[in-house]
mmCIF file of the N, C-alpha and C atoms, coordinates in Angstrom:
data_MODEL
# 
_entry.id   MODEL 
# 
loop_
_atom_site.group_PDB 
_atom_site.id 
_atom_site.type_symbol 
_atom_site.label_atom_id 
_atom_site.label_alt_id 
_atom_site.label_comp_id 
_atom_site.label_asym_id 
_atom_site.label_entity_id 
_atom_site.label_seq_id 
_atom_site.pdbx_PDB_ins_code 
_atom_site.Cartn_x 
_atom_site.Cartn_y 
_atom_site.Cartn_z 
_atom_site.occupancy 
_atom_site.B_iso_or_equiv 
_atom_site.pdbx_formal_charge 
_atom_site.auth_seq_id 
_atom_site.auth_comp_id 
_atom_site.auth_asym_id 
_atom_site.auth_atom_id 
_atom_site.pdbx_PDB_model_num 
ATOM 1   N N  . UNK A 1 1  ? -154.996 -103.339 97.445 1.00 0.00 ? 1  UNK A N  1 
ATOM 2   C CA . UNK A 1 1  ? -154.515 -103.278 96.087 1.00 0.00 ? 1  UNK A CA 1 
ATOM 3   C C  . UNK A 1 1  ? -153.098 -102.693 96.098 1.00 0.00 ? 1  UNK A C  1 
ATOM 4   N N  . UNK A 1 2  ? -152.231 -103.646 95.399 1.00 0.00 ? 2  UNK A N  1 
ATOM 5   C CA . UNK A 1 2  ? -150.796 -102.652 95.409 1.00 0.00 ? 2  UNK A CA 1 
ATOM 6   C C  . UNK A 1 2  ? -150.704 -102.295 94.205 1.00 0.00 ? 2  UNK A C  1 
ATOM 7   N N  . UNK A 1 3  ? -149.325 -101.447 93.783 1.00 0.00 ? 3  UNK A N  1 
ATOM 8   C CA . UNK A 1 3  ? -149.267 -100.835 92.603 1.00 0.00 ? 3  UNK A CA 1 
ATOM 9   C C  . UNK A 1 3  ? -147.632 -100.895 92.502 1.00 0.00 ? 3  UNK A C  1 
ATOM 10  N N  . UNK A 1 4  ? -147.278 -101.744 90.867 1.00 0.00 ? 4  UNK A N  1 
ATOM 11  C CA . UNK A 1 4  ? -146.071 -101.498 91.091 1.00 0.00 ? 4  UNK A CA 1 
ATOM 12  C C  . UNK A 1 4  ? -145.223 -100.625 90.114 1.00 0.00 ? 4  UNK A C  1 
ATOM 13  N N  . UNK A 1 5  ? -144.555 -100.124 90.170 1.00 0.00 ? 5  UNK A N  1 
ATOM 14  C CA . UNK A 1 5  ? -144.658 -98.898  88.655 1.00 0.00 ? 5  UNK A CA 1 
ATOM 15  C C  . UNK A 1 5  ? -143.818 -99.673  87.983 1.00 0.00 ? 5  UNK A C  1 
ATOM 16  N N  . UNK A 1 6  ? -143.205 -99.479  86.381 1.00 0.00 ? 6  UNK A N  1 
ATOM 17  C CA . UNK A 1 6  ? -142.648 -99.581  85.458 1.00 0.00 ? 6  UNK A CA 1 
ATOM 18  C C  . UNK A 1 6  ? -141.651 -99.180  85.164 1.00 0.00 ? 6  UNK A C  1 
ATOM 19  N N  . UNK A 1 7  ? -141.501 -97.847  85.970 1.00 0.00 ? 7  UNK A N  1 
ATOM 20  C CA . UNK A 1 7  ? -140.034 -97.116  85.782 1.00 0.00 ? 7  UNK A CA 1 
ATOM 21  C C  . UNK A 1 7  ? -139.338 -97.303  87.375 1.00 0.00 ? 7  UNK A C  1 
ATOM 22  N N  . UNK A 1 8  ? -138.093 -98.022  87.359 1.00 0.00 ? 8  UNK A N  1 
ATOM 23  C CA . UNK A 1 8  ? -138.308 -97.320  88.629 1.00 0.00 ? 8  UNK A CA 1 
ATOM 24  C C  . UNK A 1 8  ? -136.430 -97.464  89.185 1.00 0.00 ? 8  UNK A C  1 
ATOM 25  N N  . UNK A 1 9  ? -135.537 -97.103  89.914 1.00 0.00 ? 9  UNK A N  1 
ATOM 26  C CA . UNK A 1 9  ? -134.474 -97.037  90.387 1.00 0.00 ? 9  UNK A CA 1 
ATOM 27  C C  . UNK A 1 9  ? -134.467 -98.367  91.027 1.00 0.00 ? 9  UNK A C  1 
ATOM 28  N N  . UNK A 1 10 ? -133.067 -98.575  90.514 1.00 0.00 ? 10 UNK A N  1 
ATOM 29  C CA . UNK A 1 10 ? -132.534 -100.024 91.452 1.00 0.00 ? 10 UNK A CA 1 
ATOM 30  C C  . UNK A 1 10 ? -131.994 -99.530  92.786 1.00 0.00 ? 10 UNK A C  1 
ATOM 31  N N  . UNK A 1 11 ? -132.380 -99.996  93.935 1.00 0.00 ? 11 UNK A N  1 
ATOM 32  C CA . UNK A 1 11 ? -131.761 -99.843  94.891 1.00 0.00 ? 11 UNK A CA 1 
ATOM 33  C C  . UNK A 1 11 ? -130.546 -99.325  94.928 1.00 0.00 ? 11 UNK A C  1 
ATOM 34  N N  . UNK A 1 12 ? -129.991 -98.090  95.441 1.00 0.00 ? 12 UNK A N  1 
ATOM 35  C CA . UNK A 1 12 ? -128.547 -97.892  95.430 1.00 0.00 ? 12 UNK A CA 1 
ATOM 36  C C  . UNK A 1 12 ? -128.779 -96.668  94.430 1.00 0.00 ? 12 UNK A C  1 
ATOM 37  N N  . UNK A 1 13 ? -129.337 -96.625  93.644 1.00 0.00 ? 13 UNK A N  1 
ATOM 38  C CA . UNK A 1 13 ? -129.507 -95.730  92.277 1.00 0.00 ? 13 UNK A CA 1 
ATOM 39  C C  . UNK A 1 13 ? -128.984 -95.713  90.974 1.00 0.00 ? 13 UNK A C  1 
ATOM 40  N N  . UNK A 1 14 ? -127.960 -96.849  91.060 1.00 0.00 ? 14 UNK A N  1 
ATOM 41  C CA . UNK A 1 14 ? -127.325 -96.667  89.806 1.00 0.00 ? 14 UNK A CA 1 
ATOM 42  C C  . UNK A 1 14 ? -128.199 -97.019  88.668 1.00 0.00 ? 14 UNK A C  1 
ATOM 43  N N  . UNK A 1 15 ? -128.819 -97.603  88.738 1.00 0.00 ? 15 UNK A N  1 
ATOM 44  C CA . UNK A 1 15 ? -129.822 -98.488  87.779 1.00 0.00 ? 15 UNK A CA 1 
ATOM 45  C C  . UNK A 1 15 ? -130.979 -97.778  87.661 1.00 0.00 ? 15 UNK A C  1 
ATOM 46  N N  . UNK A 1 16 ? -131.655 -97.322  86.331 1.00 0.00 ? 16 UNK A N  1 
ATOM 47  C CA . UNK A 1 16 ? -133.191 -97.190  85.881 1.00 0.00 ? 16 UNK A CA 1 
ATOM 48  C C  . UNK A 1 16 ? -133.650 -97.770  85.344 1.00 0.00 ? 16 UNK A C  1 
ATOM 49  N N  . UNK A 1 17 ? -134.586 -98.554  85.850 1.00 0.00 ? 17 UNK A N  1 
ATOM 50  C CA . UNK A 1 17 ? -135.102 -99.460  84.864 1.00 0.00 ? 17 UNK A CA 1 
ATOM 51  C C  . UNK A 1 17 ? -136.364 -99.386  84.980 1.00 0.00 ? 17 UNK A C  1 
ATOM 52  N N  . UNK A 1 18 ? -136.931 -100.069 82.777 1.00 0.00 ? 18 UNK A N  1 
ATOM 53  C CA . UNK A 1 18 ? -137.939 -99.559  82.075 1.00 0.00 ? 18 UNK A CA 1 
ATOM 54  C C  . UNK A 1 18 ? -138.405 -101.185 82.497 1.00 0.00 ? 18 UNK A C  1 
ATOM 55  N N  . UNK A 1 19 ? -139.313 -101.668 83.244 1.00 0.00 ? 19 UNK A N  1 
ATOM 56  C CA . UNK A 1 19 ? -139.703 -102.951 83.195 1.00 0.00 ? 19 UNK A CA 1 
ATOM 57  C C  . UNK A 1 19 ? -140.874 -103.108 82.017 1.00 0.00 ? 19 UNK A C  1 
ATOM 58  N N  . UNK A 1 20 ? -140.913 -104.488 81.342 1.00 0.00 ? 20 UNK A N  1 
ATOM 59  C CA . UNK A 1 20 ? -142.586 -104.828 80.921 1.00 0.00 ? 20 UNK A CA 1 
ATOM 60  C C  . UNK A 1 20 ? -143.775 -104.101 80.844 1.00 0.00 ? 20 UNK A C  1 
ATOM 61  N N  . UNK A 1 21 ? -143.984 -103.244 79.731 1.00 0.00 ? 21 UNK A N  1 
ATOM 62  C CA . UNK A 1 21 ? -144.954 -102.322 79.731 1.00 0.00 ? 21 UNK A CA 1 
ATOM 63  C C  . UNK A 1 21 ? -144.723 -100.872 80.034 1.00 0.00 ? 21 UNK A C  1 
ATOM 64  N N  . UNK A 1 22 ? -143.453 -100.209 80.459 1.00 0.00 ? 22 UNK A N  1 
ATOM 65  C CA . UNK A 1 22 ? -143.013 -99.613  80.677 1.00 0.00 ? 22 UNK A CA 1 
ATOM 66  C C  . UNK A 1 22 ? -142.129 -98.948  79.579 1.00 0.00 ? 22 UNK A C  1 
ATOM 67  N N  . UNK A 1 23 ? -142.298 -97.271  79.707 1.00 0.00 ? 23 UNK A N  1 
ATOM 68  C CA . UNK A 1 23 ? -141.653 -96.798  78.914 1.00 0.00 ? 23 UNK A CA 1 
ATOM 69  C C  . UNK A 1 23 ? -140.486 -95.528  78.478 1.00 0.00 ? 23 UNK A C  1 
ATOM 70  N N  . UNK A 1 24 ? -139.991 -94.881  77.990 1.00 0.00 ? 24 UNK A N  1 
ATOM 71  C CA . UNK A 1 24 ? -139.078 -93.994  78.407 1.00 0.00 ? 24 UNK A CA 1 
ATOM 72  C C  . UNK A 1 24 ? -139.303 -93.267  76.656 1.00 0.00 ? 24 UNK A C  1 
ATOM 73  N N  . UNK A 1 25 ? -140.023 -91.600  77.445 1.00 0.00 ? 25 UNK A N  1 
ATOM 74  C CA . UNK A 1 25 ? -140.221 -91.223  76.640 1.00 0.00 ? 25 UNK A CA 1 
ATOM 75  C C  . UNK A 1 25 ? -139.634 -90.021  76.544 1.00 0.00 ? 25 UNK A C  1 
ATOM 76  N N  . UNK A 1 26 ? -138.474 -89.483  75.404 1.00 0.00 ? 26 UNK A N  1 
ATOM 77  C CA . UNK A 1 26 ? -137.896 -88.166  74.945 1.00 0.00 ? 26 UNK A CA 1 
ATOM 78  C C  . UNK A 1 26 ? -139.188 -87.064  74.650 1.00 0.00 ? 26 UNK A C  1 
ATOM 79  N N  . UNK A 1 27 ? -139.493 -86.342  75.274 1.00 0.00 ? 27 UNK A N  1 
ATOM 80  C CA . UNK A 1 27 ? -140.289 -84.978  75.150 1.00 0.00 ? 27 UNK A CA 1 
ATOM 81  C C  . UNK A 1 27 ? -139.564 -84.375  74.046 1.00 0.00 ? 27 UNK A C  1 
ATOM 82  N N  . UNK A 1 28 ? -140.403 -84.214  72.997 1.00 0.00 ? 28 UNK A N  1 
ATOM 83  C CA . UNK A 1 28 ? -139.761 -82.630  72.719 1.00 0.00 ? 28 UNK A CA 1 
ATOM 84  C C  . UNK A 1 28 ? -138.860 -81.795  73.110 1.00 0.00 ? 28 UNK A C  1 
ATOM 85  N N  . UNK A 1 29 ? -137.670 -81.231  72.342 1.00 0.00 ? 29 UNK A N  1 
ATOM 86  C CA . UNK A 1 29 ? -136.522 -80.763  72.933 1.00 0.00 ? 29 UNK A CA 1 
ATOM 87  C C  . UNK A 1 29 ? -135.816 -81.514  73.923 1.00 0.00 ? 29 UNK A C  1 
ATOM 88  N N  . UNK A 1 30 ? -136.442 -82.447  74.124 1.00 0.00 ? 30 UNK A N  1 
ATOM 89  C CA . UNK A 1 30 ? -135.197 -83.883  74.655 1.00 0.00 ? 30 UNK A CA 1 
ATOM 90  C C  . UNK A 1 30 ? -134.444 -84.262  73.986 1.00 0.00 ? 30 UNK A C  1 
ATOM 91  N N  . UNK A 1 31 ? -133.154 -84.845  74.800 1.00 0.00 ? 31 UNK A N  1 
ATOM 92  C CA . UNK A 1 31 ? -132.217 -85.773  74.159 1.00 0.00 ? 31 UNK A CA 1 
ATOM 93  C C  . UNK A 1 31 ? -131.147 -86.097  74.771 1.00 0.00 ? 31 UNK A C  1 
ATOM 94  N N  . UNK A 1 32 ? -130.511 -87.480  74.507 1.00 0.00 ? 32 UNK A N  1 
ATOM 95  C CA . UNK A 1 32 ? -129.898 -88.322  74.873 1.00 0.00 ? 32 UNK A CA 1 
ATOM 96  C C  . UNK A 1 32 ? -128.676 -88.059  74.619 1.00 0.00 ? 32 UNK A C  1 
ATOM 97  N N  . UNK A 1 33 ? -127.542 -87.842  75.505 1.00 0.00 ? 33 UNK A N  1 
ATOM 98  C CA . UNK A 1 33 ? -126.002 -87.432  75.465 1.00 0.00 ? 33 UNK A CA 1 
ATOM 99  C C  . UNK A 1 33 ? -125.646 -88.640  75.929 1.00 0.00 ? 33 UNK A C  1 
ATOM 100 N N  . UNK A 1 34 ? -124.578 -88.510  75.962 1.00 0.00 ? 34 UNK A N  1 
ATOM 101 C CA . UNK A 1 34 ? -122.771 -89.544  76.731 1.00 0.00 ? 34 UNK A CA 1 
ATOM 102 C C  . UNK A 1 34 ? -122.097 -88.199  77.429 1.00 0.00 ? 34 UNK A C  1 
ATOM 103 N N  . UNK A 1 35 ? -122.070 -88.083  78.679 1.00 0.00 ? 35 UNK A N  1 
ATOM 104 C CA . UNK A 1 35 ? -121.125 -87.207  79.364 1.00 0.00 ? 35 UNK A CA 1 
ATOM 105 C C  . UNK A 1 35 ? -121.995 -86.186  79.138 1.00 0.00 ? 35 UNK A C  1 
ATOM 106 N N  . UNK A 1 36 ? -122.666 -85.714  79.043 1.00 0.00 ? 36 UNK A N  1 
ATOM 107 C CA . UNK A 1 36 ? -123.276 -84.198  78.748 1.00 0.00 ? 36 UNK A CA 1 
ATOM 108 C C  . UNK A 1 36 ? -123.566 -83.865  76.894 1.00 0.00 ? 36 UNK A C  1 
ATOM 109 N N  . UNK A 1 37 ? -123.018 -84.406  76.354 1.00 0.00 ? 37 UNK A N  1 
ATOM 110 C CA . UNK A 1 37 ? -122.801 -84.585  74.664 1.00 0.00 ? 37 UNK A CA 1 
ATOM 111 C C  . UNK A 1 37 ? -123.527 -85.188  73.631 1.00 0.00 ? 37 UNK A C  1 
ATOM 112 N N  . UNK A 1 38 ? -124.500 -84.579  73.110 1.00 0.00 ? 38 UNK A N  1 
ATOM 113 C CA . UNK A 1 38 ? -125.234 -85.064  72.195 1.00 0.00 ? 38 UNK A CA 1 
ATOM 114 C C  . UNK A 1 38 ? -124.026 -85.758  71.050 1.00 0.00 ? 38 UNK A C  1 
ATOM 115 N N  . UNK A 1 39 ? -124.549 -86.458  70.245 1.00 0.00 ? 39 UNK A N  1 
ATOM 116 C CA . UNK A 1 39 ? -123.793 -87.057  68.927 1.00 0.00 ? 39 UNK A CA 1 
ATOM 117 C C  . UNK A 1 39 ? -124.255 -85.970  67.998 1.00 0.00 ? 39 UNK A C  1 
ATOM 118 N N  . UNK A 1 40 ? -123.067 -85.742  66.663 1.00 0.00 ? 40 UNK A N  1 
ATOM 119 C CA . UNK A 1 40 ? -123.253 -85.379  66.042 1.00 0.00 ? 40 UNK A CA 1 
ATOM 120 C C  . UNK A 1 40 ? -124.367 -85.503  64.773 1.00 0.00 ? 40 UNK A C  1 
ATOM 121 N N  . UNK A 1 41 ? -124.900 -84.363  64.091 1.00 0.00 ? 41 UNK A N  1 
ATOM 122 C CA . UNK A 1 41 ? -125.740 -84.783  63.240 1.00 0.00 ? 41 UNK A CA 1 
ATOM 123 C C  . UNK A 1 41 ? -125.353 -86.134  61.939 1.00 0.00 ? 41 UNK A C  1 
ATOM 124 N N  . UNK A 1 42 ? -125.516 -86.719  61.244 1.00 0.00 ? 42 UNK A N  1 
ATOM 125 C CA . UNK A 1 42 ? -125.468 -87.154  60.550 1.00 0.00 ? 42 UNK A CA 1 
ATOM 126 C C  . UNK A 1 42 ? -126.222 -86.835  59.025 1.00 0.00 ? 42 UNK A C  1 
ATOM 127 N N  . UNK A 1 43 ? -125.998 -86.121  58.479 1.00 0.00 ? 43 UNK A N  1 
ATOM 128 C CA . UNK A 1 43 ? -126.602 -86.108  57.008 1.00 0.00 ? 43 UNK A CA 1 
ATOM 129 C C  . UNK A 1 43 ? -127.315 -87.414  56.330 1.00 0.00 ? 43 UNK A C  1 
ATOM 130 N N  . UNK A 1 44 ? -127.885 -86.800  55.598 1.00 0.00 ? 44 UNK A N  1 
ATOM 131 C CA . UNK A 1 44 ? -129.049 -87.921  55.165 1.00 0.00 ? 44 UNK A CA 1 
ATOM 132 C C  . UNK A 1 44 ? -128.207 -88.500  54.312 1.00 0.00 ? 44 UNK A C  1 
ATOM 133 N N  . UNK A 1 45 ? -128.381 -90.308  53.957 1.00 0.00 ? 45 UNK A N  1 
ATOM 134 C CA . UNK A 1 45 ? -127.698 -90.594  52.407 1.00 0.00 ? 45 UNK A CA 1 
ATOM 135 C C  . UNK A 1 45 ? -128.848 -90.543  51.382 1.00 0.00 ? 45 UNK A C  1 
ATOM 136 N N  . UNK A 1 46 ? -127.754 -90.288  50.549 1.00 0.00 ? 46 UNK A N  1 
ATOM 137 C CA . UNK A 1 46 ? -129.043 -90.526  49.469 1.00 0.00 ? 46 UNK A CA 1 
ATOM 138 C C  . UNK A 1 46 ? -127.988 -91.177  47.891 1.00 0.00 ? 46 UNK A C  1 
ATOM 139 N N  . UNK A 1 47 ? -129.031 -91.674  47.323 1.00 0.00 ? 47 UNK A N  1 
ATOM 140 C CA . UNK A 1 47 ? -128.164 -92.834  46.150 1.00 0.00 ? 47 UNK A CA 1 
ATOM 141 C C  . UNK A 1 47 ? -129.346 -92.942  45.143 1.00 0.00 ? 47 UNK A C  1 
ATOM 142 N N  . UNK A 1 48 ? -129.271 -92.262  43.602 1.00 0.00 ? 48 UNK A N  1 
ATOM 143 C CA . UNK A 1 48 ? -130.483 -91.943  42.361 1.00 0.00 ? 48 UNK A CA 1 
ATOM 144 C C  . UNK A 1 48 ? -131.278 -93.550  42.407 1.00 0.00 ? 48 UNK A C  1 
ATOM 145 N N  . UNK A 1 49 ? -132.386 -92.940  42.845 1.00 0.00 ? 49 UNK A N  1 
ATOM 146 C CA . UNK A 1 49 ? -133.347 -94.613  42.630 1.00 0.00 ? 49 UNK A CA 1 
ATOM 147 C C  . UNK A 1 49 ? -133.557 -94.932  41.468 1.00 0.00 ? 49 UNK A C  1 
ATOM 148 N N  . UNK A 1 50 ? -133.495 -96.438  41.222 1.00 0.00 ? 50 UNK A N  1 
ATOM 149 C CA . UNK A 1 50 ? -133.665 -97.206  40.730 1.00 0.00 ? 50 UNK A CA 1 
ATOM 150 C C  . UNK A 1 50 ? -132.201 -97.606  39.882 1.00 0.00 ? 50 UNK A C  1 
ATOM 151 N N  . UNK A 1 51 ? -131.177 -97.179  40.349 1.00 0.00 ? 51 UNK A N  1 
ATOM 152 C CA . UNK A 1 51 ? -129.680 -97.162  39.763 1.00 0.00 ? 51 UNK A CA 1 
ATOM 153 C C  . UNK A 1 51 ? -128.724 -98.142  41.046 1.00 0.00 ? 51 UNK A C  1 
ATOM 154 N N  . UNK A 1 52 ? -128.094 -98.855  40.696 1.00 0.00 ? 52 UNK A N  1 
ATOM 155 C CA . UNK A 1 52 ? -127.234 -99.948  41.696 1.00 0.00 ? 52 UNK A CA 1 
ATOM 156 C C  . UNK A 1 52 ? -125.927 -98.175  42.039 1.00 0.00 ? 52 UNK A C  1 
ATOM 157 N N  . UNK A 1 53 ? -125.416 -98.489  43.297 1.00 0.00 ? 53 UNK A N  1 
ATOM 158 C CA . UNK A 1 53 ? -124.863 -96.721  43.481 1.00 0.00 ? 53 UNK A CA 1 
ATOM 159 C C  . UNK A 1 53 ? -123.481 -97.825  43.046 1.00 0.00 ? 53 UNK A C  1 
ATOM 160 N N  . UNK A 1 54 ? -122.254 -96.519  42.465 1.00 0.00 ? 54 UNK A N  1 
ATOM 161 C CA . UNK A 1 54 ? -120.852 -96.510  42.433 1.00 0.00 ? 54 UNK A CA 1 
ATOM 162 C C  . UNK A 1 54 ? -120.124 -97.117  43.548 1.00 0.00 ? 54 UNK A C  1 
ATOM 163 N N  . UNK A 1 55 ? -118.877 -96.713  43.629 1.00 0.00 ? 55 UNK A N  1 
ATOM 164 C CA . UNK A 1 55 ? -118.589 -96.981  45.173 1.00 0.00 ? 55 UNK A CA 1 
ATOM 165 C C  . UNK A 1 55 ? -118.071 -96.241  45.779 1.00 0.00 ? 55 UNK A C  1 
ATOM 166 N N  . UNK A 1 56 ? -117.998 -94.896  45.327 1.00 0.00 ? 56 UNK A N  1 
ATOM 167 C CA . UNK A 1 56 ? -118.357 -93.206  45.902 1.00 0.00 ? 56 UNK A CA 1 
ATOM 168 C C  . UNK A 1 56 ? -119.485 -93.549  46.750 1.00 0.00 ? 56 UNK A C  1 
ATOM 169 N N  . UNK A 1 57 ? -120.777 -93.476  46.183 1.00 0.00 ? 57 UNK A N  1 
ATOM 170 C CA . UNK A 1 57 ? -122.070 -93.570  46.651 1.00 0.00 ? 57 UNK A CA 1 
ATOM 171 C C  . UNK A 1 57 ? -122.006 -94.708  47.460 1.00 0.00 ? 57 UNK A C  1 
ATOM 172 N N  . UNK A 1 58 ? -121.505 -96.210  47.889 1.00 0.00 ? 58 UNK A N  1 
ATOM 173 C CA . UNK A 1 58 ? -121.417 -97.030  48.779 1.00 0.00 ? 58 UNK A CA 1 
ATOM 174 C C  . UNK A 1 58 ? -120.288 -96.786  49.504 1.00 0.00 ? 58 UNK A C  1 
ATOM 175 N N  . UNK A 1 59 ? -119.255 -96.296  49.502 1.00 0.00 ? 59 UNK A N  1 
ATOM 176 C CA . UNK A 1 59 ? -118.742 -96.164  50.476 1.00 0.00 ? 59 UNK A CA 1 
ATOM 177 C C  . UNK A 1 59 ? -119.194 -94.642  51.603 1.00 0.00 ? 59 UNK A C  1 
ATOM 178 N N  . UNK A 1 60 ? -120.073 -93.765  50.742 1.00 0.00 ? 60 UNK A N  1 
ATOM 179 C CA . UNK A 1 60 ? -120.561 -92.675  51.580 1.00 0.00 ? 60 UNK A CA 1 
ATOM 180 C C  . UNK A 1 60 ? -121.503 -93.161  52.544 1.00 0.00 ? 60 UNK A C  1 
ATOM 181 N N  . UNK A 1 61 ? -122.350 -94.073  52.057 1.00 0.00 ? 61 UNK A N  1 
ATOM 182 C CA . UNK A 1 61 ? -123.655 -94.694  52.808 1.00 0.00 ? 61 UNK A CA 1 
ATOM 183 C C  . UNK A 1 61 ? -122.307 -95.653  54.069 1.00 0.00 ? 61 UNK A C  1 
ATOM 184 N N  . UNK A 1 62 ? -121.604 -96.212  53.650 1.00 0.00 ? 62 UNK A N  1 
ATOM 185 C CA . UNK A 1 62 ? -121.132 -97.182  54.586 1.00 0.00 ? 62 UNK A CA 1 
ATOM 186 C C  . UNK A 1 62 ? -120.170 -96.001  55.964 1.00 0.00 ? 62 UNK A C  1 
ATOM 187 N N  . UNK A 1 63 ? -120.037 -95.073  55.334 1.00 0.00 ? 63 UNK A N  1 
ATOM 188 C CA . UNK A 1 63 ? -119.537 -94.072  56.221 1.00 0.00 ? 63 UNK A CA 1 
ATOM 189 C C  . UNK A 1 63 ? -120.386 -93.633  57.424 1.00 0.00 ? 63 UNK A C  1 
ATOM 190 N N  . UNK A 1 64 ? -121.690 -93.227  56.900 1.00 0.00 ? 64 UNK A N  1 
ATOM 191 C CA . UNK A 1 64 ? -123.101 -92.707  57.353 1.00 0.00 ? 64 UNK A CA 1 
ATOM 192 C C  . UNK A 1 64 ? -123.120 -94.090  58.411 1.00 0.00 ? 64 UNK A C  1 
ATOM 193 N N  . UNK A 1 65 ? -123.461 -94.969  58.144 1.00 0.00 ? 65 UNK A N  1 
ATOM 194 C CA . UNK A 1 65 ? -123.875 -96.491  59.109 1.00 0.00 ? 65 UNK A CA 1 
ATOM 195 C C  . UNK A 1 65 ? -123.062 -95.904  60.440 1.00 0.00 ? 65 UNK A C  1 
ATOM 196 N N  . UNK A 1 66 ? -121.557 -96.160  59.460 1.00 0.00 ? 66 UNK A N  1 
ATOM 197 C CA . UNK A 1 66 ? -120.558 -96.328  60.881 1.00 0.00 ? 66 UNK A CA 1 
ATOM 198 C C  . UNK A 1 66 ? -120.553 -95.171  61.864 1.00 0.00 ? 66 UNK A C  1 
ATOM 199 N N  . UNK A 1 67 ? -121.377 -93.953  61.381 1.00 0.00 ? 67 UNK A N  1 
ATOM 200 C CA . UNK A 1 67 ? -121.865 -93.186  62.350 1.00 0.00 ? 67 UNK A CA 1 
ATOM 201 C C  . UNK A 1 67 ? -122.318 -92.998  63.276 1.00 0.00 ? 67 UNK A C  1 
ATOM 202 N N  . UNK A 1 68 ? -123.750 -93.685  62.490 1.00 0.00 ? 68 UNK A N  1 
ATOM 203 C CA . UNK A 1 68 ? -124.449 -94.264  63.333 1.00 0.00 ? 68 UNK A CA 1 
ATOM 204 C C  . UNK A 1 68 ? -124.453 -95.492  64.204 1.00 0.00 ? 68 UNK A C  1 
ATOM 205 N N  . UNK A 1 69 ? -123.612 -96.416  64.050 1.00 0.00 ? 69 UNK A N  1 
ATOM 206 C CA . UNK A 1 69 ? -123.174 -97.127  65.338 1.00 0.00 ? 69 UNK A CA 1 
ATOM 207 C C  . UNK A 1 69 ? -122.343 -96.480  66.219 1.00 0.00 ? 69 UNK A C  1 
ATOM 208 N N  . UNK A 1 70 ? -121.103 -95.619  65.705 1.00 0.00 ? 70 UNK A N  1 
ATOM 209 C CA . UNK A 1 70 ? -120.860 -94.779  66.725 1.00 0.00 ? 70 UNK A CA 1 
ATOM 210 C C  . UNK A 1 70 ? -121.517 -94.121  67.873 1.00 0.00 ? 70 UNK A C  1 
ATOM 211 N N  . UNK A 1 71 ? -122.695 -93.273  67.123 1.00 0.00 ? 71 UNK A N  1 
ATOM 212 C CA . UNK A 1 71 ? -123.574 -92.631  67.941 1.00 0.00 ? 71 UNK A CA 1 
ATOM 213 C C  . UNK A 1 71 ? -124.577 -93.585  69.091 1.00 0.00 ? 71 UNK A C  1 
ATOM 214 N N  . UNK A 1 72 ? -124.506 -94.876  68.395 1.00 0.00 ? 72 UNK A N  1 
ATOM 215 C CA . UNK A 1 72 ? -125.241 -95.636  69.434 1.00 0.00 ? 72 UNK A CA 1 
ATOM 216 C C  . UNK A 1 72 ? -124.215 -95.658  70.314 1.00 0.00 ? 72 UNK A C  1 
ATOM 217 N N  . UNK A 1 73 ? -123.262 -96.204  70.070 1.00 0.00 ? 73 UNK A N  1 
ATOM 218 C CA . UNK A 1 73 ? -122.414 -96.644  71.262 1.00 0.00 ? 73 UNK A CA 1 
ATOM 219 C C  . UNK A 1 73 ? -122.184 -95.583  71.988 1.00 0.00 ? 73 UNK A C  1 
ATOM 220 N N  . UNK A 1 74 ? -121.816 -94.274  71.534 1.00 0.00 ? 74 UNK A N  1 
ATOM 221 C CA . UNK A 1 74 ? -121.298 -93.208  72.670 1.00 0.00 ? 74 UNK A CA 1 
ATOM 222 C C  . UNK A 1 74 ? -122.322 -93.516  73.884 1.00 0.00 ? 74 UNK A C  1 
ATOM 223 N N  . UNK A 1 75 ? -123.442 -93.738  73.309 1.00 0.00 ? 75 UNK A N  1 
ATOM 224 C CA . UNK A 1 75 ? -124.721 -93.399  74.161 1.00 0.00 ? 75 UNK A CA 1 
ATOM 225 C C  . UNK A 1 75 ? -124.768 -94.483  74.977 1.00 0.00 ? 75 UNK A C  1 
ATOM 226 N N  . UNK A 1 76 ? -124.330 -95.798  74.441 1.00 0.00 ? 76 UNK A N  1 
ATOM 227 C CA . UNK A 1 76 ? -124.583 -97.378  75.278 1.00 0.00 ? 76 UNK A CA 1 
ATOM 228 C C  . UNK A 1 76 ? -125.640 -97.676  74.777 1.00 0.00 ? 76 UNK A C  1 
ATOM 229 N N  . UNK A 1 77 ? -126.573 -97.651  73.368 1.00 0.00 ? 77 UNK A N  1 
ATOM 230 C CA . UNK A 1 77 ? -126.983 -98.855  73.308 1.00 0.00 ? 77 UNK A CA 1 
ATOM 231 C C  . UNK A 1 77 ? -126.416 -99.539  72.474 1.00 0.00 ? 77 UNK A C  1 
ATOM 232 N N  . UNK A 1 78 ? -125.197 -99.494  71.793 1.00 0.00 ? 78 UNK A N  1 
ATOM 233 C CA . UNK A 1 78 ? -124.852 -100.519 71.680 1.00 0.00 ? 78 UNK A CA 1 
ATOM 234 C C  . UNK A 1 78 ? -123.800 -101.069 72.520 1.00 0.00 ? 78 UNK A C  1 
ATOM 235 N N  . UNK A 1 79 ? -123.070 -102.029 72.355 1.00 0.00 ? 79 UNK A N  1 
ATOM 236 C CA . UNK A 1 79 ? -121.995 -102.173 72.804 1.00 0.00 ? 79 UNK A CA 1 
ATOM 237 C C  . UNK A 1 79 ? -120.810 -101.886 72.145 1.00 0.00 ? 79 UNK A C  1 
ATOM 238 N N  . UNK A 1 80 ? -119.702 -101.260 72.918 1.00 0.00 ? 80 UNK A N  1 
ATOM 239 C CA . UNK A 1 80 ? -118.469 -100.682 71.935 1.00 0.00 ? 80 UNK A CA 1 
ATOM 240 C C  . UNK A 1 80 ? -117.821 -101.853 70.768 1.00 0.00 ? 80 UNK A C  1 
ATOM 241 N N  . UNK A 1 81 ? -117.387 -103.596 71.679 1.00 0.00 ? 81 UNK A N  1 
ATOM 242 C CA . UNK A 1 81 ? -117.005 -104.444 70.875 1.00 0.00 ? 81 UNK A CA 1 
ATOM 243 C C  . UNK A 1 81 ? -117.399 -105.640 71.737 1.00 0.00 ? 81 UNK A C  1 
# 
């Protein structure tokens, strides 16, 4: 019987990879930097329900987004462009 794991280093080491069924899990008090560097927090948006928002209130939310793609990208999952 062989066994092949899910997590595992590409030859050489540069590479970790989560194969098929496989998973990568942040513990508690974990977390994911760029260089040593967590991303900054981001504040919650918020916009009075059931009201279409200003464009104070949409351009704050559109601020918040672009944060958060920032923060992906520092990290690599997204891509920069």
């Amino acid at each position: 019987m062989s066994y092949e794991t899910k997590v595992y280093r590409e030859p050489g080491g540069a590479t970790l990879v989560v194969a098929s069924g496989g998973e990568l899990e942040v513990a508690s008090g974990g977390k994911i930097t760029a260089a040593g560097t967590q991303a900054a927090h981001i504040a919650d948006a918020s916009v009075a329900a059931g009201t279409a928002p200003n464009k104070a209130e949409f351009d704050a939310v559109v601020t918040k987004l672009n944060a958060v793609l920032l923060a992906l990208e520092g990290v690599g999952v997204l891509a920069s462009s």
